[in-house]
C-alpha positions, -999 to +999 in steps of 0.1 A: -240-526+297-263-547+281-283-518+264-246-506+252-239-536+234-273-543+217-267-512+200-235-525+182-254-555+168-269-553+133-301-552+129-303-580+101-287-604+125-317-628+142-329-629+179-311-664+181-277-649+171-277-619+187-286-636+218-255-666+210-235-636+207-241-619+239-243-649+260-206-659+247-196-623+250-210-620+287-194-655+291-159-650+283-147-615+288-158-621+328-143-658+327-113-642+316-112-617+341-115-635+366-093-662+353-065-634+345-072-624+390-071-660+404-038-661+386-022-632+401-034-642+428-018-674+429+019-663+419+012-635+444+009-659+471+044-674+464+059-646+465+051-631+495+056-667+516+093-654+519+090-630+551+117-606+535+100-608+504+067-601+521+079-569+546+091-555+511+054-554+500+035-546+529+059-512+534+049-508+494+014-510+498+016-487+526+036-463+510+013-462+482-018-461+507-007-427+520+005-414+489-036-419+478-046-404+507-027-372+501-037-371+463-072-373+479-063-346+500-046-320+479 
C-alpha cells in the first residue's frame, strides 16, 4: 500500500513532505474508518436493546447468512 502511494507523489516534492504527507494520509483515512465503525456500532446497539427490534435482525442476518452460503454454493 505504501509502495502504491509513493508512486503518486512527485518527485520534486522533499523527503520531509512526502513523508508529512503519508503520515497524515495513513493517519486519517484509518482514524476515519474506524471512527465511521465505532459509530455504527454505537446506534447499532440501541437499536437492537428492544427484543422485537432485535429478533427482527437476528432472523435478517440469518436470512442473509444462508442466502451466502448458497451463492457460495451455486
Amino acid at each position: 500500500m505504501a509502495l502504491t502511494a509513493s508512486a503518486a507523489v512527485p518527485l520534486d516534492a522533499g523527503p520531509v513532505v512526502t513523508f508529512t504527507r503519508f503520515a497524515a494520509l495513513f493517519t486519517l483515512i484509518p482514524a476515519t474508518g474506524l471512527l465511521c465503525w465505532a459509530l455504527g456500532g454505537t446506534l447499532l446497539a440501541r437499536f437492537l436493546q428492544r427484543p422485537r427490534t432485535r429478533a427482527w435482525f437476528d432472523r435478517s442476518m440469518g436470512g442473509l447468512l444462508i442466502a451466502s452460503a448458497l451463492l457460495l454454493l451455486v
